[in-house]
C-alpha positions, 0 to 999 in steps of 0.5 A: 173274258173268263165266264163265272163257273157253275156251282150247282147248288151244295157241295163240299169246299176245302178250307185251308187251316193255319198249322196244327189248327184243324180241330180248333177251325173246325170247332168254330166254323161248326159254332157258326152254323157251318157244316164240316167235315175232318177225316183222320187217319190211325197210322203207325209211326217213328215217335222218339226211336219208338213205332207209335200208333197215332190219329192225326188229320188224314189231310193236315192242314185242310178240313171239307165245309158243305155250303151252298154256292149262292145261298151262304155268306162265306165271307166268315170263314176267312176271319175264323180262329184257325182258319188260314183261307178258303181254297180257290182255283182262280178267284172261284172256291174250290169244289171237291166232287161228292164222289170223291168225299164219299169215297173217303168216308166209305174208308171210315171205320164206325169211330170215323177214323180211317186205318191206313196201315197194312195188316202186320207181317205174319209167319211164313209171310214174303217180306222186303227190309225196307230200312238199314243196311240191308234194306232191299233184301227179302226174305220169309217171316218167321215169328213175330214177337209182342215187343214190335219186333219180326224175325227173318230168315235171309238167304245172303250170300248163298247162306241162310241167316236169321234176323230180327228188325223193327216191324217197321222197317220191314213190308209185306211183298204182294 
């Protein structure tokens, strides 16, 4: 027989969105008298061949709700616009250690979104091509120009060669 986990009073449990929907679950379970949490993330990425910085959920498809075990009724979130499920391990929702949380939340900048792009390559930085026909080659930043763009000098061949890529085909080397 399987013995009833101890919950322990409040915590932060997973609520697993419908897609794309984490704002509009979020906005009604906060309607509801729910307290909610949902971590973006500003990255850099590929939109139509161009590098865009953008802010999505840090976690699609899944948003942080504190309730208290035992003194809620968690039967409302299941039927909430936007929300998929509650998550469970077994038949027991799923708590998300408050170490844990907090430690997302210290990334968070003062507008509560959390940067995860690495600082740009700069001159004179040790850089690795990460994508293309030369992707594996390292080599020396030289210049940096305002259309996204970084210029390298490669040693190929035995020969010092300059090149210019998309900064976001290319990675500092630590």
């Amino acid at each position: 027989m399987s013995e009833e986990p101890v919950f322990g009073g409040e915590g932060w449990y997973l609520v697993y969105t419908k897609p794309q929907a984490e704002e509009q679950a979020r906005e009604n379970l906060t309607r509801q008298g729910y307290r909610t949490w949902l971590p973006f993330v500003r990255e850099r990425k590929r939109v139509k061949g161009r590098y865009k910085t953008v802010v999505e959920p840090l976690f699609p498809r899944y948003l942080f709700v504190r309730l208290s075990a035992g003194l809620e009724d968690w039967s409302p979130i299941r039927s909430t616009l936007g929300v998929s499920t509650l998550v469970r391990f077994g038949t027991w929702p799923a708590r998300v250690p408050d170490e844990l949380v907090e430690a997302f939340r210290a990334t968070m900048d003062e507008t509560g979104i959390c940067d995860l792009d690495a600082p740009p390559v700069a001159p004179g930085d040790r850089i690795r091509i990460t994508e293309g026909v030369m992707a594996g080659y390292e080599g020396i930043c030289q210049a940096r120009n305002s259309g996204e763009r970084v210029t390298i000098m490669l040693n190929a061949a035995g020969q010092f060669t300059s090149l210019m890529l998309p900064e976001g085909q290319v990675q500092r080397v630590e």
